[in-house]
Z-matrix of the N, CA and C atoms (Angstrom, degrees):
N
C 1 1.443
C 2 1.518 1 111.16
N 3 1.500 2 128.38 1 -27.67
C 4 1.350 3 138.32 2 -172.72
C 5 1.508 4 94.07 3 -64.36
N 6 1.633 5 123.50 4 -55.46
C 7 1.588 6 110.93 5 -172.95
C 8 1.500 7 106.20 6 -81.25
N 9 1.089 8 141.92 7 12.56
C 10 1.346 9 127.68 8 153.88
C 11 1.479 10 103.09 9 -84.58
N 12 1.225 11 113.93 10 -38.25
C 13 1.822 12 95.52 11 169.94
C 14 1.771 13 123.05 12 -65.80
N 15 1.549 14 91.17 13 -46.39
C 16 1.528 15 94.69 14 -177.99
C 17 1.730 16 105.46 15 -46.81
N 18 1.157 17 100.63 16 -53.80
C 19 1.839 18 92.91 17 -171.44
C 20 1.320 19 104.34 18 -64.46
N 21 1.262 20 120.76 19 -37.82
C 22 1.890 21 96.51 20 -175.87
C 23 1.144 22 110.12 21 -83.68
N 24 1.211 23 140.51 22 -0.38
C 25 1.462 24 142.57 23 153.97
C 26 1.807 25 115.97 24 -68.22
N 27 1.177 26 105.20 25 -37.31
C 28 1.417 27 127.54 26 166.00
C 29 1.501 28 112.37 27 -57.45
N 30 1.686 29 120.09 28 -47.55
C 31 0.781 30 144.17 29 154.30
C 32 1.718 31 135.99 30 -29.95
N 33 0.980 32 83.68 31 -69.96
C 34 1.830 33 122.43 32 -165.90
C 35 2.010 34 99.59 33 -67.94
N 36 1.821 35 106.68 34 -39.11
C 37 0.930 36 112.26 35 -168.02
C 38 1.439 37 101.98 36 -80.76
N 39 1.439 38 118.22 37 -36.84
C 40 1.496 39 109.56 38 -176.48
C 41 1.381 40 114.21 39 -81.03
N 42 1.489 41 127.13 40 -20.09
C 43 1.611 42 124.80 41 149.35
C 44 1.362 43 111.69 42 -36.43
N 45 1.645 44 109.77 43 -69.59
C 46 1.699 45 109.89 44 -163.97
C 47 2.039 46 107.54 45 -54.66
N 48 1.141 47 112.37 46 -14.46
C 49 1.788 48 118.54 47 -176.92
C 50 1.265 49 96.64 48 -81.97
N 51 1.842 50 131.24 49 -49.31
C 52 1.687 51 118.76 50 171.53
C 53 1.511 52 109.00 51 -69.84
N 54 1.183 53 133.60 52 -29.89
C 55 1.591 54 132.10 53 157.59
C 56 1.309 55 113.08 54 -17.61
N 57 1.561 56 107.32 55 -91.77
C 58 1.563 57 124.21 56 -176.60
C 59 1.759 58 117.43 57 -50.03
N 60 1.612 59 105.45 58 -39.53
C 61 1.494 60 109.04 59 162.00
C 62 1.284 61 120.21 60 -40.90
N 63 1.299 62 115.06 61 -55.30
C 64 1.411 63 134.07 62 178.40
C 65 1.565 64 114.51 63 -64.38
N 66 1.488 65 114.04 64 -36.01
C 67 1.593 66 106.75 65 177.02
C 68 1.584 67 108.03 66 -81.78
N 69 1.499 68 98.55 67 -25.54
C 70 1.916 69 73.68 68 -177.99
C 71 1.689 70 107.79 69 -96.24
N 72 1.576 71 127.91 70 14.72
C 73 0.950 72 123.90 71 152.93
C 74 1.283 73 130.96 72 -76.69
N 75 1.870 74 102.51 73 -18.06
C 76 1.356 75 94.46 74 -177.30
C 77 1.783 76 99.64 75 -90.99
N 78 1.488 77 116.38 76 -18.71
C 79 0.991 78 101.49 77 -176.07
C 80 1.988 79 127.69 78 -73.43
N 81 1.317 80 91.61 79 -21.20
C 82 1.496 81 115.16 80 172.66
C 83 1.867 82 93.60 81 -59.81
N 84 1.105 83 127.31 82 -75.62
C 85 1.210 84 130.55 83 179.78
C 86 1.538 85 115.61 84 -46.80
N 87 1.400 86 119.34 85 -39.70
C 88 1.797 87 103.56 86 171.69
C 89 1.549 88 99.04 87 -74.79
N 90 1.265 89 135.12 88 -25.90
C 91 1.452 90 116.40 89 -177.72
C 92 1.177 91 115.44 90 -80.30
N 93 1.743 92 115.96 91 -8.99
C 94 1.646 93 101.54 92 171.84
C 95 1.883 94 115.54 93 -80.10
N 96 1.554 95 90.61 94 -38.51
C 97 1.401 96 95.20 95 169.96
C 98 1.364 97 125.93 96 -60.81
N 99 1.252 98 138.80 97 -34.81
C 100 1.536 99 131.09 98 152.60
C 101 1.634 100 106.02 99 -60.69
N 102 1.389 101 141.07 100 -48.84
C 103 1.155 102 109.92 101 157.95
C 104 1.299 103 135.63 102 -55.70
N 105 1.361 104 118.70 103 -20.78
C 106 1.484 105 99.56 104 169.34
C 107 1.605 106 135.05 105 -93.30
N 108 1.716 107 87.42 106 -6.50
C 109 1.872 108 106.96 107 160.11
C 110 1.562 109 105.80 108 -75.06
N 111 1.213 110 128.71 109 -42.75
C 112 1.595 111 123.60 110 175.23
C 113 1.834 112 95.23 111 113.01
N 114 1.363 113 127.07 112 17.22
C 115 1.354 114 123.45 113 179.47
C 116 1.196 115 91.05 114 -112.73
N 117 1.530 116 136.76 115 74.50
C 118 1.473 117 144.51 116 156.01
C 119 1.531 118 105.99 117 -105.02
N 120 1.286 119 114.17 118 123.28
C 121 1.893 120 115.98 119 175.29
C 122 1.666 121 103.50 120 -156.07
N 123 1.151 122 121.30 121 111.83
C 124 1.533 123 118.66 122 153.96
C 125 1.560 124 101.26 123 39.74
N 126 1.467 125 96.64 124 -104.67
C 127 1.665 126 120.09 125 -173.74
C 128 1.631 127 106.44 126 -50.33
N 129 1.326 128 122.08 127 -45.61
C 130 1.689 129 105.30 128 156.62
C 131 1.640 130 124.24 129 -64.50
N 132 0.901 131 121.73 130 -6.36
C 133 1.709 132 116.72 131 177.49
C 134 1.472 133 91.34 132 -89.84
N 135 1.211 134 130.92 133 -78.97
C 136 1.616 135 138.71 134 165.03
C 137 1.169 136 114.17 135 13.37
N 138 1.740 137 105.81 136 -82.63
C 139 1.477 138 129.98 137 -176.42
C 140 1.807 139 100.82 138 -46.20
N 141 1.134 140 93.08 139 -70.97
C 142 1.847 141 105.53 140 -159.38
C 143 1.721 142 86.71 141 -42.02
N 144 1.455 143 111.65 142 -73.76
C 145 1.304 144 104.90 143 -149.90
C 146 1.847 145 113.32 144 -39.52
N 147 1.709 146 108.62 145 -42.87
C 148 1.169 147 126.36 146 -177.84
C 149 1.588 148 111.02 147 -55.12
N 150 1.515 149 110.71 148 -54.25
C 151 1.166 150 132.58 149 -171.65
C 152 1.657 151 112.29 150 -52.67
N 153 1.767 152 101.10 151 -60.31
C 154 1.038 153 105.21 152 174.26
C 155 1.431 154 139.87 153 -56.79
N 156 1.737 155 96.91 154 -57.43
C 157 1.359 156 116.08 155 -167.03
C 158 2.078 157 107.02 156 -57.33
N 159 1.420 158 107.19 157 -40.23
C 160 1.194 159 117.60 158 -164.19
C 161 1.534 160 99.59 159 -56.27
N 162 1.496 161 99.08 160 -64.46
C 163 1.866 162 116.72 161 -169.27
C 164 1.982 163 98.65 162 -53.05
N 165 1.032 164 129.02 163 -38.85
C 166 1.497 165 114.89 164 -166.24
C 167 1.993 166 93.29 165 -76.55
N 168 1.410 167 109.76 166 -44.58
C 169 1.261 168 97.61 167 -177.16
C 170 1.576 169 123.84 168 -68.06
N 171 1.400 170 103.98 169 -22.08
C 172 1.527 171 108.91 170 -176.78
C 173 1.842 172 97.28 171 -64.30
N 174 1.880 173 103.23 172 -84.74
C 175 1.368 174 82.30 173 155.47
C 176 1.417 175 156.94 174 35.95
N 177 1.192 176 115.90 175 -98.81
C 178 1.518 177 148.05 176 -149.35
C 179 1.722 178 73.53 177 -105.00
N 180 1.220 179 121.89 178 -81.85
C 181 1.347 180 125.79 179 -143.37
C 182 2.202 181 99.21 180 -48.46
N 183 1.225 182 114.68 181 -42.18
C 184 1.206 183 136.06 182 170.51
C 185 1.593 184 101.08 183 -63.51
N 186 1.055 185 143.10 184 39.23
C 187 1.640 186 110.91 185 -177.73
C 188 2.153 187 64.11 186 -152.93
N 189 1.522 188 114.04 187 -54.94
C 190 1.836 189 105.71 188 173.72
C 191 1.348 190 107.32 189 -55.65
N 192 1.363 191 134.13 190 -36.20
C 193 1.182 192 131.33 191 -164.37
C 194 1.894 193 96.55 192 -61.68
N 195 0.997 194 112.69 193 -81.78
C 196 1.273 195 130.82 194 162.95
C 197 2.122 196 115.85 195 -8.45
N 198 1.286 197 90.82 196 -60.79
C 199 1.878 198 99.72 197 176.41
C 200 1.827 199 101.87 198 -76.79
N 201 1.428 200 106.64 199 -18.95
C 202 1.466 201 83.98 200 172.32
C 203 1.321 202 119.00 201 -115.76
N 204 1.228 203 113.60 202 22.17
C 205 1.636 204 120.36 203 136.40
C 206 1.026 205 119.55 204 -76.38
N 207 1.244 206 130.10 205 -17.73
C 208 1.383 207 148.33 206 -159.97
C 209 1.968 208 98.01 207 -64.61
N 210 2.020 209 83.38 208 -71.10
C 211 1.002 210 127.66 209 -157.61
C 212 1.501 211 120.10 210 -65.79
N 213 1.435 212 107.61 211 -24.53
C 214 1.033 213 115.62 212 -148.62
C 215 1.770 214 91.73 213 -115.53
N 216 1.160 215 124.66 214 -5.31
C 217 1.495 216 114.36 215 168.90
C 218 1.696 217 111.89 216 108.70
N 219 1.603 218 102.64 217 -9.23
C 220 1.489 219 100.37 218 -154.96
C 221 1.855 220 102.84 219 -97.36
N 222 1.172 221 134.92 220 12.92
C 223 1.209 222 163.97 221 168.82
C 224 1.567 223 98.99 222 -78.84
N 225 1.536 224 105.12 223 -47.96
C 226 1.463 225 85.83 224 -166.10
C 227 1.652 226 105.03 225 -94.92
N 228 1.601 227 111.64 226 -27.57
C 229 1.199 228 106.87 227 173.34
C 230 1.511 229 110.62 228 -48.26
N 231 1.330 230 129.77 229 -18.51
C 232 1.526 231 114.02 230 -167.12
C 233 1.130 232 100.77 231 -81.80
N 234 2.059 233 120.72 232 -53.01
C 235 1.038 234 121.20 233 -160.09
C 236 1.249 235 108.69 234 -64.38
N 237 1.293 236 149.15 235 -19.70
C 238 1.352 237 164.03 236 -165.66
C 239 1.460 238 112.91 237 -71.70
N 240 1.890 239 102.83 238 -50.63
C 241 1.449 240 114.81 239 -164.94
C 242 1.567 241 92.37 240 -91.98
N 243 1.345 242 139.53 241 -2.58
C 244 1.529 243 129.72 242 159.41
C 245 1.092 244 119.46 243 -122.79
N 246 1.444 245 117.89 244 17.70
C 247 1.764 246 122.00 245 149.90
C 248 1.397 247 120.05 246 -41.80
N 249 1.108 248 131.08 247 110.99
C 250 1.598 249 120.50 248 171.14
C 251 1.833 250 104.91 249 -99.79
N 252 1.087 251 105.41 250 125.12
C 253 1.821 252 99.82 251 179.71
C 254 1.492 253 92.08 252 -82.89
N 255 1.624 254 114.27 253 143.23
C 256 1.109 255 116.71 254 -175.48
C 257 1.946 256 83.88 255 -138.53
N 258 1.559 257 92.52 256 136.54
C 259 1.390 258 115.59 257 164.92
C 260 1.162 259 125.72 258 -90.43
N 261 1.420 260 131.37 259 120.18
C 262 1.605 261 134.02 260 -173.40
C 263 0.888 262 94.66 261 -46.26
């Protein structure tokens, strides 16, 4: 059971590295698009980067979190340890 965790931990960690790739790509991309609308200022670079980067990783980071409970066995350890067998 230890290497089904180890690998989805193994796993899980190299997801969260295309995650963050992905948030500061998208954030690179909303800052070109306000530069190329002409609504670029301080407090709009700030926001977006904050705005953005956080919400795709929260997100994203929550949807791996989730498959590596999945993955990792610990889903079933719960359902297991609050199974009650009940007799007709």
């Amino acid at each position: 059971m230890t290497t089904d965790r180890d690998q989805a931990k193994a796993e899980f960690i190299s997801i969260l590295k295309w995650i963050v790739l992905a948030a500061v790509l998208m954030v690179a991309g909303a800052l070109f698009y306000l530069h190329w609308t002409g609504a670029l200022s301080v407090h709009t670079v700030v926001a977006t980067v904050l705005g953005v980067f956080f919400s795709v990783l929260l997100g994203c980071g929550l949807f791996a979190a989730a498959f590596f409970s999945d993955k990792s066995g610990i889903d079933r350890d719960v359902a297991d340890a609050t199974r009650q067998d009940r007799k007709p």
